[in-house]
MIKOL-955501 format. One record per residue (C-alpha): residue in three letters; x, y, z; residue number from 1. Coordinates in pm, whole numbers. Layout:
<rs>
R   resn        u        v        w   resi
R    ALA        X        Y        Z    NUM
...
</rs>
This chain:
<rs>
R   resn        u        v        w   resi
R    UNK    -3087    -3204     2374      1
R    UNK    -2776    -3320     2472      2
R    UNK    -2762    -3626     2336      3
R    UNK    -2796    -3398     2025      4
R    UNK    -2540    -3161     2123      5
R    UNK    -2262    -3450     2136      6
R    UNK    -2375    -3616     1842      7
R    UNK    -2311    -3266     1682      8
R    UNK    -1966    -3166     1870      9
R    UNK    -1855    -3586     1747     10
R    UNK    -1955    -3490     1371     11
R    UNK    -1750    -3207     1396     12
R    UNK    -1451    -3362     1526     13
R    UNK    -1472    -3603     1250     14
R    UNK    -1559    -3348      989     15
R    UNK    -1250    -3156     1112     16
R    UNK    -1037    -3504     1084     17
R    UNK    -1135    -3547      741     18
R    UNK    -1042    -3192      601     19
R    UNK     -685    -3165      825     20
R    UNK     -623    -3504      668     21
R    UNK     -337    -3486      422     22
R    UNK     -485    -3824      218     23
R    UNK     -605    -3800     -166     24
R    UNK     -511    -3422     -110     25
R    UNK     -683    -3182     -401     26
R    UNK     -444    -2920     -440     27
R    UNK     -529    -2632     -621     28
R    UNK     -414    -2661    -1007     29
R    UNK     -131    -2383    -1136     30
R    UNK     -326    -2440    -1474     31
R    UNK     -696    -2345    -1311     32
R    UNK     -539    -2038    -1142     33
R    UNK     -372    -1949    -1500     34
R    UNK     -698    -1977    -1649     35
R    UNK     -866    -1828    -1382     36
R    UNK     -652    -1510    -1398     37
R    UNK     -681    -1502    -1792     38
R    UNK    -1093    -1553    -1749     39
R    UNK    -1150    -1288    -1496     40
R    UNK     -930    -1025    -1636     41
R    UNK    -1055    -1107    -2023     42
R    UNK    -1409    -1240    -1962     43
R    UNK    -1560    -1044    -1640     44
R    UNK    -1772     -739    -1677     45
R    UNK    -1691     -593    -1399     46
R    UNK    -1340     -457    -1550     47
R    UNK    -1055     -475    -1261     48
R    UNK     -697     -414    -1258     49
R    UNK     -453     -674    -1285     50
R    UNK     -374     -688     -930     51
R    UNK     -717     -735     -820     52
R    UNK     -751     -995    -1082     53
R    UNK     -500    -1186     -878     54
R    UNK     -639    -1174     -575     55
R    UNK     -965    -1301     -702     56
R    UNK     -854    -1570     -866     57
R    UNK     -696    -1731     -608     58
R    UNK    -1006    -1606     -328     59
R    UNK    -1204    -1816     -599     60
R    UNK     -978    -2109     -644     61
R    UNK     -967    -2149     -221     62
R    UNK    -1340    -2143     -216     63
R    UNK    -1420    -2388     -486     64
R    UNK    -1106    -2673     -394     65
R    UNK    -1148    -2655      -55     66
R    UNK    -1523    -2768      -73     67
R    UNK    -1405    -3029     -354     68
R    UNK    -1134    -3153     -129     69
R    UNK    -1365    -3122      190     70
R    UNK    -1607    -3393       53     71
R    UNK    -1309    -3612     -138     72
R    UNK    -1204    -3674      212     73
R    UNK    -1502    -3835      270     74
R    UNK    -1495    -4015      -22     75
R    UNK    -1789    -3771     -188     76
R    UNK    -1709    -3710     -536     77
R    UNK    -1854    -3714     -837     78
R    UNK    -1934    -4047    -1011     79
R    UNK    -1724    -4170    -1355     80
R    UNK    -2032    -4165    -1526     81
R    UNK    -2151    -3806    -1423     82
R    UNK    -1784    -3652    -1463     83
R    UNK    -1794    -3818    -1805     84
R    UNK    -2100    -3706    -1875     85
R    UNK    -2021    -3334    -1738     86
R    UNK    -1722    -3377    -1966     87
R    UNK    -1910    -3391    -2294     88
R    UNK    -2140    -3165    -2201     89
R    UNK    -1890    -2866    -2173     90
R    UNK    -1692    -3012    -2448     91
R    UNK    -2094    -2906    -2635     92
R    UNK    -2076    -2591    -2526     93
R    UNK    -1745    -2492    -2589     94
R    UNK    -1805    -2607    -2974     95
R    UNK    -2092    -2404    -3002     96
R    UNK    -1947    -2113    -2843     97
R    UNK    -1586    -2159    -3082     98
R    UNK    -1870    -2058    -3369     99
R    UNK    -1877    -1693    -3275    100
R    UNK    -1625    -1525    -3404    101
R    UNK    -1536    -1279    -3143    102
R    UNK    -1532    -1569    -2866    103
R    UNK    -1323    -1798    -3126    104
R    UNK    -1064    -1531    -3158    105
R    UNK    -1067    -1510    -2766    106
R    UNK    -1012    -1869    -2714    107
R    UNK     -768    -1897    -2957    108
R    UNK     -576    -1654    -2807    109
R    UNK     -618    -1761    -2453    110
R    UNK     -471    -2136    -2551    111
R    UNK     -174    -1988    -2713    112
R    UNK     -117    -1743    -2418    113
R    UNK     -154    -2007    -2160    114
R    UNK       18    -2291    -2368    115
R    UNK     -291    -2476    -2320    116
R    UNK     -504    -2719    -2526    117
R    UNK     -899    -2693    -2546    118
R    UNK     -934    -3052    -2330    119
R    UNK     -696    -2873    -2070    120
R    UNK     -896    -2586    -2045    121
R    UNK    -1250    -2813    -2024    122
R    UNK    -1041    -3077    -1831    123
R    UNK     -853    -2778    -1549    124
R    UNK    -1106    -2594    -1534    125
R    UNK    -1449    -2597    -1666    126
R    UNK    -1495    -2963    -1491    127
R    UNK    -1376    -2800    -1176    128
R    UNK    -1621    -2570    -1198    129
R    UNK    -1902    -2772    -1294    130
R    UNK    -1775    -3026    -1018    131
R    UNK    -1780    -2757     -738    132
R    UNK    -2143    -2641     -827    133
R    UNK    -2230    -3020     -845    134
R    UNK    -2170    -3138     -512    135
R    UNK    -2256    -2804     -363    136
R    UNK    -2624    -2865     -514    137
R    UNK    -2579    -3228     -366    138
R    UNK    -2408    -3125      -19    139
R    UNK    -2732    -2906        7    140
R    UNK    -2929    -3210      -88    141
R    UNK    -2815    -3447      156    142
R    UNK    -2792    -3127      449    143
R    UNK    -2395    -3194      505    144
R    UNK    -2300    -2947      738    145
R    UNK    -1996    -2703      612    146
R    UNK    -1855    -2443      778    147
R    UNK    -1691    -2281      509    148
R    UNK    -1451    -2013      729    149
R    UNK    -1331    -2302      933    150
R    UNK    -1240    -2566      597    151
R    UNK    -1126    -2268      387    152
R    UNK     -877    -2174      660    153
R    UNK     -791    -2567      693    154
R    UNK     -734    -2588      317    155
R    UNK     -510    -2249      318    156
R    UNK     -309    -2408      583    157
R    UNK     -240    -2705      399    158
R    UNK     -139    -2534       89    159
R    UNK       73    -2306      251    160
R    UNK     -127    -2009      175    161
R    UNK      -72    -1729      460    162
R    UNK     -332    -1513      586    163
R    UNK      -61    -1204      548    164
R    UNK        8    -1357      159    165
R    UNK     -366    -1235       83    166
R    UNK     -362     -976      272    167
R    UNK      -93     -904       44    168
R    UNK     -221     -982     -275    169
R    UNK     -614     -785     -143    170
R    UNK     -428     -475      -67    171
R    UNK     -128     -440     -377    172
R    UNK     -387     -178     -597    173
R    UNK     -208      104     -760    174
R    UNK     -381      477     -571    175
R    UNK     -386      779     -616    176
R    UNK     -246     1045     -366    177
R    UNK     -546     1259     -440    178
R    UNK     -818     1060     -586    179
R    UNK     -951     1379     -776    180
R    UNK    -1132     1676     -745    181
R    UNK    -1519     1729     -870    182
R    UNK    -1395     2045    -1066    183
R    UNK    -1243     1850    -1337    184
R    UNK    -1464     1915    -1680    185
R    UNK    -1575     1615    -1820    186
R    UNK    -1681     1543    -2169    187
R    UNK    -1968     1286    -2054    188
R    UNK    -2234     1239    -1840    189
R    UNK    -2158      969    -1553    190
R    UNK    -2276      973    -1210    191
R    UNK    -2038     1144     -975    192
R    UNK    -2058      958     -666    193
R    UNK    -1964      626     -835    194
R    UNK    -1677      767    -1040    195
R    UNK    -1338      988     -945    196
R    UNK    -1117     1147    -1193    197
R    UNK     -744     1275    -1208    198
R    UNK     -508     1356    -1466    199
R    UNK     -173     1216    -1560    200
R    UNK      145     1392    -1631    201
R    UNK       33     1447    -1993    202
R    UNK     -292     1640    -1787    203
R    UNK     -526     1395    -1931    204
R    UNK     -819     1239    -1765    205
R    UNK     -783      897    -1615    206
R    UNK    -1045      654    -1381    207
R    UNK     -892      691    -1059    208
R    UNK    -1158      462     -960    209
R    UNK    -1025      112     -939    210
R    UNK    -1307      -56    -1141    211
R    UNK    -1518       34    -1438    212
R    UNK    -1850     -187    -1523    213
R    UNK    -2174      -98    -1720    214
R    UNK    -2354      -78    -1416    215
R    UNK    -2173      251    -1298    216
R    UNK    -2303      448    -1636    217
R    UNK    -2644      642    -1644    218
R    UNK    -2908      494    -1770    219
R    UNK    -2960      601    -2117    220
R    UNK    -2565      511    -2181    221
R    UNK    -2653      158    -2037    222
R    UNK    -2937      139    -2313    223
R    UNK    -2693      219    -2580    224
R    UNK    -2492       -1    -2482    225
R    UNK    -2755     -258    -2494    226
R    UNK    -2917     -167    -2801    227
R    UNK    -2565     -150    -3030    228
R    UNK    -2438     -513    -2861    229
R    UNK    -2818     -654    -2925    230
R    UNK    -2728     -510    -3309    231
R    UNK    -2395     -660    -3281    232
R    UNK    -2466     -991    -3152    233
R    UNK    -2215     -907    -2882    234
R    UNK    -2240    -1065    -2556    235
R    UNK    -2177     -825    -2194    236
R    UNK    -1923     -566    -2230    237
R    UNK    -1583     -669    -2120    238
R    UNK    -1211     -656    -2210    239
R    UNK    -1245     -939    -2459    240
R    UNK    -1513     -739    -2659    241
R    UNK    -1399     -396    -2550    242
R    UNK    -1296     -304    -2921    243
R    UNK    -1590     -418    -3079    244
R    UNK    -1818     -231    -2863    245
R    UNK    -1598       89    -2931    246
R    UNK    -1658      -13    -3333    247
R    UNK    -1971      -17    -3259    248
R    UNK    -2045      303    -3044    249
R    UNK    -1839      504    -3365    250
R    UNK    -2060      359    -3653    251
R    UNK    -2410      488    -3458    252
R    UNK    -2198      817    -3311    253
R    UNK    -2192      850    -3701    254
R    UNK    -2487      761    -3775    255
R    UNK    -2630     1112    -3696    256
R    UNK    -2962      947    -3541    257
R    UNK    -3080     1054    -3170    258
R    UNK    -2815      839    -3007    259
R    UNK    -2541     1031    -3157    260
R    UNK    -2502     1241    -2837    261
R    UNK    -2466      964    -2610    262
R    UNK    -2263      735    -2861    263
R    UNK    -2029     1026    -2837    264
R    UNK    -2045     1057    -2442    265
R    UNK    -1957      698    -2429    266
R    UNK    -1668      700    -2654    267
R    UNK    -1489      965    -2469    268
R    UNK    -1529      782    -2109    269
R    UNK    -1409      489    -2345    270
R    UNK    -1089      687    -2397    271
R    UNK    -1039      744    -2007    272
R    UNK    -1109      338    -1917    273
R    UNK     -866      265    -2190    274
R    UNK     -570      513    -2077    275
R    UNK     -708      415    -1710    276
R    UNK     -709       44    -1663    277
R    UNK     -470     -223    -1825    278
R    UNK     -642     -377    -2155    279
R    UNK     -373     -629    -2147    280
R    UNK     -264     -893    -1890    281
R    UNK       55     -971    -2050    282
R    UNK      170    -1289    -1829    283
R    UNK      -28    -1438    -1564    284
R    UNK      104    -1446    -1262    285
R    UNK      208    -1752    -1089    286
R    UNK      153    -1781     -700    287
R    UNK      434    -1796     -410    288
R    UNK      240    -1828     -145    289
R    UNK      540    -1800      116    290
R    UNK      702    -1552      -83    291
R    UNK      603    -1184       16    292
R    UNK      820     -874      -74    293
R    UNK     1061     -724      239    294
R    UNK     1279     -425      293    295
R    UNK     1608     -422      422    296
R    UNK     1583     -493      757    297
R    UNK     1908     -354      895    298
R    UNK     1785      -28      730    299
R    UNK     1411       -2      832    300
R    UNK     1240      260     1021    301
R    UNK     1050      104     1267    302
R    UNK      732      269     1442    303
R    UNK      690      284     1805    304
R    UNK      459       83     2052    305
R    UNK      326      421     2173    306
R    UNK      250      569     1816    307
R    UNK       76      274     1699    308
R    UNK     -125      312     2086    309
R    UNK     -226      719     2028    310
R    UNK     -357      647     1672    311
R    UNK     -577      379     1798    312
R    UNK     -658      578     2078    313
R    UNK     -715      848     1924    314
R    UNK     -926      712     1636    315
R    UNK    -1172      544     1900    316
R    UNK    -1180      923     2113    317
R    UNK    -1232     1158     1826    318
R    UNK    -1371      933     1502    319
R    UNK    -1689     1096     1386    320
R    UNK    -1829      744     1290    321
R    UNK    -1772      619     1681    322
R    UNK    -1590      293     1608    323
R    UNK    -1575        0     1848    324
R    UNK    -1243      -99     1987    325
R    UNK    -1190     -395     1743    326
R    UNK    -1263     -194     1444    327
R    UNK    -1036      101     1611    328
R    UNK     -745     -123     1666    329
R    UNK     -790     -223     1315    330
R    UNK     -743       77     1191    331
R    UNK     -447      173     1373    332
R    UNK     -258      -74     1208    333
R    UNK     -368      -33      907    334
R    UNK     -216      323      936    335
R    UNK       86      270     1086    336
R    UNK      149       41      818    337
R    UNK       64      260      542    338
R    UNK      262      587      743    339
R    UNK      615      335      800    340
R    UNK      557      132      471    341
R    UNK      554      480      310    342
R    UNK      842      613      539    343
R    UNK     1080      314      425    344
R    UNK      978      310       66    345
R    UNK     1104      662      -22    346
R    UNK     1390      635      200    347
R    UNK     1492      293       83    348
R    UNK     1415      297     -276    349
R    UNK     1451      643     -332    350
R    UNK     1679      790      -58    351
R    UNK     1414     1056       19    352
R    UNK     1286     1183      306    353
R    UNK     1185     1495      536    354
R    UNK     1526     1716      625    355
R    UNK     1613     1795      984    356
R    UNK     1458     2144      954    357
R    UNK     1154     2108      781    358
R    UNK     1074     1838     1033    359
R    UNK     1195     2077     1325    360
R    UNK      965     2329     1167    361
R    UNK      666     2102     1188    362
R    UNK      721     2058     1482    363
R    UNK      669     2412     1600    364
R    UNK      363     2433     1434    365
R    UNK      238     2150     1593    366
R    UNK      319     2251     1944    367
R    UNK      225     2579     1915    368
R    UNK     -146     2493     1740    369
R    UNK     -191     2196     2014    370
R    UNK     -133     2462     2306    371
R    UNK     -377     2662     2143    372
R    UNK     -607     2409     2120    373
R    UNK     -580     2312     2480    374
R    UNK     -734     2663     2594    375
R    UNK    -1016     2480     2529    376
R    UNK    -1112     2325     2856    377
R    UNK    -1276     1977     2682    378
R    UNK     -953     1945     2520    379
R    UNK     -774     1992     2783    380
R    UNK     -924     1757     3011    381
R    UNK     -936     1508     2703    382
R    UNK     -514     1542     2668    383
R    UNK     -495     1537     3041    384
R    UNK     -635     1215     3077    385
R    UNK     -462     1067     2763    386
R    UNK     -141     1165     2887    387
R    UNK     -244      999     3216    388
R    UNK     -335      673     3081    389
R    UNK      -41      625     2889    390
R    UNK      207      801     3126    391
R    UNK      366     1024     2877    392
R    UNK      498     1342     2879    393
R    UNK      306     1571     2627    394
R    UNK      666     1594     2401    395
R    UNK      584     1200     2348    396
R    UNK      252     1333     2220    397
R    UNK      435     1553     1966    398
R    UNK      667     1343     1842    399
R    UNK      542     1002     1841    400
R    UNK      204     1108     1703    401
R    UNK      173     1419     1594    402
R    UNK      497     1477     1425    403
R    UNK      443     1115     1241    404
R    UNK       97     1198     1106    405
R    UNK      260     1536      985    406
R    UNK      548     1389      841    407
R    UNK      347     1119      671    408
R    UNK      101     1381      491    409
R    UNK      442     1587      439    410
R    UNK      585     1329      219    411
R    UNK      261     1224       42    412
R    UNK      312     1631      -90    413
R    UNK      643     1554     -195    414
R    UNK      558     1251     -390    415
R    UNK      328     1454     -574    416
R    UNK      526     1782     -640    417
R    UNK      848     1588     -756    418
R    UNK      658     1243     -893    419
R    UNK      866     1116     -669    420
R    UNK      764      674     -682    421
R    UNK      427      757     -874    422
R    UNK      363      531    -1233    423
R    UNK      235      751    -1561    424
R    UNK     -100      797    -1373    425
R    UNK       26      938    -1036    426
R    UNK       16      655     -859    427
R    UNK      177      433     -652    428
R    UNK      103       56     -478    429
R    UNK       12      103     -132    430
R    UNK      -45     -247      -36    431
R    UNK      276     -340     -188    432
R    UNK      473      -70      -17    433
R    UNK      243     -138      322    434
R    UNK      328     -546      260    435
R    UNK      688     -509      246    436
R    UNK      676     -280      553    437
R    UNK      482     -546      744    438
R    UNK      730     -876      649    439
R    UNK     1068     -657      740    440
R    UNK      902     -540     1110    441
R    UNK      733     -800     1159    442
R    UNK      429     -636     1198    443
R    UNK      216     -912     1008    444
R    UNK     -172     -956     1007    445
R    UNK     -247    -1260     1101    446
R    UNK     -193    -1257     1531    447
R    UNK     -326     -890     1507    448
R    UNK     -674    -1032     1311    449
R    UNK     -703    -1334     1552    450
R    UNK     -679    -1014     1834    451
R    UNK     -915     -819     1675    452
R    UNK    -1199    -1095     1651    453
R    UNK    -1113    -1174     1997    454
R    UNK    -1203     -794     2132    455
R    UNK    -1574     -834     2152    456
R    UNK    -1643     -540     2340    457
R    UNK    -1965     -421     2182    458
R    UNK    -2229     -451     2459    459
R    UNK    -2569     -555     2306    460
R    UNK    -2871     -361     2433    461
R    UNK    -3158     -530     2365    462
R    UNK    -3502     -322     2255    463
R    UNK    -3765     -239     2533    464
R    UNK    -4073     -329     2391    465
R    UNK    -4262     -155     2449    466
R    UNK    -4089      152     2330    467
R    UNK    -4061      384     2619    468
R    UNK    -4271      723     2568    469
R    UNK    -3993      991     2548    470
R    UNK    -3974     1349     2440    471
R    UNK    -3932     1302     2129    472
R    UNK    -3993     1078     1815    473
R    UNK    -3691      977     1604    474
R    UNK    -3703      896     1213    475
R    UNK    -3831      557     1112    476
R    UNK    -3481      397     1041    477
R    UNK    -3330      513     1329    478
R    UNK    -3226      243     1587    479
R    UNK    -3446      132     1920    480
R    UNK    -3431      211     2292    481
R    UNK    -3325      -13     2519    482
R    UNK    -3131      -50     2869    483
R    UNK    -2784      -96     2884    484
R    UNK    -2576     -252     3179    485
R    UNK    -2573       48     3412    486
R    UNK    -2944       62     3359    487
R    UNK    -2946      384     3144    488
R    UNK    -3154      431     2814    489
R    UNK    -2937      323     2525    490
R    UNK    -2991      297     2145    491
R    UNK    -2919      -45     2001    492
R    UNK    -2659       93     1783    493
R    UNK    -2398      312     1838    494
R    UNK    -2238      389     1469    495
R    UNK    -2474      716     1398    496
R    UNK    -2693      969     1557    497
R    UNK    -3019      932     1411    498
R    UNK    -3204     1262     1427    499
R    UNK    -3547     1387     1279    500
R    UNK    -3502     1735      974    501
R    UNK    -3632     1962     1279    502
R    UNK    -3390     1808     1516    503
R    UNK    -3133     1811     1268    504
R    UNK    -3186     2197     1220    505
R    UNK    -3116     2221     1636    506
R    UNK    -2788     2051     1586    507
R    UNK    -2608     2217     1276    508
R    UNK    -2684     2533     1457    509
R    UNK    -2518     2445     1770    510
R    UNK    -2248     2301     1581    511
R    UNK    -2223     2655     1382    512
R    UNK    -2312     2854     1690    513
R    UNK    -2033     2724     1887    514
R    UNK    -1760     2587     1598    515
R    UNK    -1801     2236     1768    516
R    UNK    -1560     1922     1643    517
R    UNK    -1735     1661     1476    518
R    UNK    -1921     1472     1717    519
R    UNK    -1738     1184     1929    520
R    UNK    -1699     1020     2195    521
R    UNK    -1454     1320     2284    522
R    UNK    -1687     1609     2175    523
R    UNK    -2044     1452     2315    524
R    UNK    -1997     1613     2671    525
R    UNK    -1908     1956     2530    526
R    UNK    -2257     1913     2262    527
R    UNK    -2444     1851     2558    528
R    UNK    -2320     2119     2802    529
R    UNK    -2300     2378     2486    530
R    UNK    -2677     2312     2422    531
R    UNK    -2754     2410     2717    532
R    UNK    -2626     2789     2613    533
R    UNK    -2743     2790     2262    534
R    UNK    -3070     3076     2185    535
R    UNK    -3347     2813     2024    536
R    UNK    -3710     2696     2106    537
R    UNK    -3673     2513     2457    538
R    UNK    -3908     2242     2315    539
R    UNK    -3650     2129     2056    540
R    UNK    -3329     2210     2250    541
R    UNK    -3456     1959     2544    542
R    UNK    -3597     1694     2286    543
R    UNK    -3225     1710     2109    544
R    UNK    -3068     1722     2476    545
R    UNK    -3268     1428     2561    546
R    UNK    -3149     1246     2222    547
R    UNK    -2781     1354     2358    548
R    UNK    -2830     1200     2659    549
R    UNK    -2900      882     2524    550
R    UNK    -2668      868     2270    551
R    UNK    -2381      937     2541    552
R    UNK    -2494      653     2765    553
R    UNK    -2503      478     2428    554
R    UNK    -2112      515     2297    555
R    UNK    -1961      597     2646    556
R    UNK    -1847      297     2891    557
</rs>
């Protein structure tokens, strides 16, 4: 064993040698990411906006050359005769494809776009394609080992691409302030929970979903859509065909036969993609991976240690979805990035932000509504403690936490009263605005994502088996029972309380009974100790206690 572990730890270090070496380098090609961009945008069903076009292309490209230039390293490539023969292949299929119209007029297009001849596009791109699925099928083959985080991030490194660059390019999707209410009529059937609506200034409806794909319609629209591309000899709906299938959808909306109704449904949420989501890519974009957009420094807003602190702390307290610390850290700096990105875009593009007084009016509110709150002794004890553990007076509270998050949802308003750094739609780029924020305060992801993935502070609680013989029974998905470190029953996981239609009965009335707060690692004490008091069957209040119980040692250190 290990003889086998060295053997294993001296492959590694010579795997590791080959990909950090900077010999017979495969970078990634400016023409594949061109194409890639053009492909995805044009050719992909799944219909995304420009900016997430980006970001795929190049998550695509790093995937595919890295593996190529993994195994070139060790001299693993494919052979003359099987590039050649790749080659001629695609060259095939390309020919035959060039004989549908609709694809011809694509192509066409797409090489006078791109500047690009039909060998360049089989040569750039196709062939790296077809190469990467190649020796993966033959890596697999001959069991090469290939960790694919630690080569990727080898690869990025050696072409200069930053960990905050895609970030950067991941996050920069136009938003909406308020992705839209379920009251808005809508002139089609779709499926609510996979689609939200808003209006533009013109008060017409738009997506303000980021995507739109075939496989978020109902079923009956996806069989129209089948049926008149099956008529059509059209391929999967996408951008490239987008037209065609609206041609299409009008002649049997025409028609007057029993898909009339739905060929009419279709063609209005047609209308909404179309004034939704770009049909056009214009120019690609072309990468600079050590470029990333920057305010003026000497003019930023900068957040404090202690805000960025309380919103973690406060998010791990009082979440309902009881986060672990990593994933509560995370979050923290995701908002104080959006809250200061935000800040520093209105104030530096726009000279905008909140005056003296309505800020020294929040801040009255706030005080006032937080002293109320803390009449309630769980509070109380909860802001004691946090004000002990940071060593702040409760004004820091107010101003370096409170008054932020109020000033941040303050200005959101104003944006949307005055259309104040929205687009058309009534939107505006958060990951762009949150980027920019980030380069200027230095407040960049990478050290904070090597942090995070260091704080493994989930404790694993293994499941007794067998099951102990409790109170009561839990549904079937619901997680195990096991011990944790101080010897206590625990569930296995902590992210949700798992509770049976009876017991869930039990606990919306306490929760109405008593006005509880969502339940937390904050609120669990005063669930349990408010039980106690609430007028129900004893049976089910001590089977739900005993579920409390649990579920406390379970989420509490």
């Amino acid at each position: 064993m290990l003889y086998v572990q060295k053997q294993n730890k001296e492959y590694d270090e010579q795997v590791n040698a080959f990909a950090d070496s900077q010999n017979n380098f495969r970078r990634i090609s400016d023409t594949y990411l061109k194409i890639s961009q053009y492909e995805l945008f044009y050719r992909d069903e799944n219909i995304r906006s420009k900016e997430a076009v980006k970001s795929s292309a190049l998550n695509e490209a790093i995937s595919k050359y890295a593996l190529i230039d993994f195994l070139q390293q060790q001299n693993i490539t494919l052979s003359a005769e099987k590039r050649q023969f790749q080659r001629e292949t695609l060259d095939k299929q390309l020919t035959y494809d060039l004989q549908d119209p609709i694809l011809k007029s694509y192509f066409e297009k797409m090489f006078q776009d791109l500047q690009i001849s039909k060998q360049e596009y089989i040569e750039e791109y196709l062939l790296v394609n077809n190469e990467y699925a190649s020796l993966s099928v033959d890596m697999e083959l001959d069991q090469i080992s290939y960790p694919t985080e630690d080569q990727e991030k080898i690869y990025k490194e050696k072409m200069g691409i930053t960990f905050d660059y895609q970030e950067y390019l991941a996050e920069s999707e136009f938003i909406h302030i308020e992705p839209s209410s379920k009251d808005i009529d809508l002139p089609f059937t779709v499926e609510r929970n996979l689609f939200k609506f808003a209006k533009n200034q013109d008060g017409e409806i738009i997506l303000a979903s980021k995507e739109f794909n075939t496989m978020m319609i109902t079923d009956e629209q996806s069989h129209i859509i089948h049926e008149v591309g099956e008529r059509n000899n059209l391929k999967e709906l996408a951008r490239y065909n987008f037209k065609h299938y609206e041609n299409a959808l009008q002649q049997e909306a025409a028609s007057g036969n029993e898909n009339a109704p739905v060929a009419d449904e279709l063609l209005e949420l047609f209308k909404v993609v179309e004034r939704s989501i770009d049909m056009d890519l214009g120019e690609v974009v072309n990468y600079q991976f050590s470029k990333i957009p920057s305010y003026n420094v000497s003019k930023l807003r900068k957040h404090q240690d202690i805000t960025l602190q309380l919103v973690e702390h406060e998010y791990y307290y009082r979440a309902e979805d009881i986060p672990n610390k990593s994933y509560a850290y995370r979050i923290a700096n995701e908002e104080v990035g959006a809250m200061y990105g935000l800040f520093n875009y209105l104030k530096q593009d726009f000279e905008s932000e909140i005056d003296e007084a309505a800020r020294s009016n929040a801040r009255i509110k706030l005080e006032k509504t937080l002293i109320e709150q803390m009449e309630n002794p769980y509070f109380k004890k909860y802001m004691d403690d946090l004000l002990k553990t940071f060593d702040i007076p409760l004004s820091t509270y107010i101003d370096d936490y409170l008054l932020v998050m109020e000033e941040y949802k303050l200005l959101l308003q104003l944006m949307r009263e005055q259309n104040l750094g929205l687009d058309h739609n009534g939107r505006y780029n958060k990951g762009w605005i949150e980027a920019r924020y980030r380069m200027a305060a230095d407040f960049t992801w990478e050290d904070k994502f090597e942090k995070m993935w260091s704080m493994d502070d989930e404790e694993i609680v293994e499941p007794l088996e067998p099951q102990p013989d409790l109170s009561f029974s839990l549904p079937e998905y619901a997680p195990q029972i096991g011990i944790n470190k101080k010897g206590q029953y625990a569930f296995t996981n902590s992210s949700k309380l798992y509770l049976s239609d009876e017991q869930q009965i039990v606990f919306d009335l306490l929760v109405k009974t008593f006005d509880l707060p969502v339940l937390s690692r904050y609120s669990i004490t005063q669930y349990i100790d408010k039980l106690d008091q609430l007028k129900a069957d004893e049976t089910k209040k001590k089977q739900l206690h005993d579920i409390l119980d649990i579920y406390k040692n379970t989420i509490i250190e």
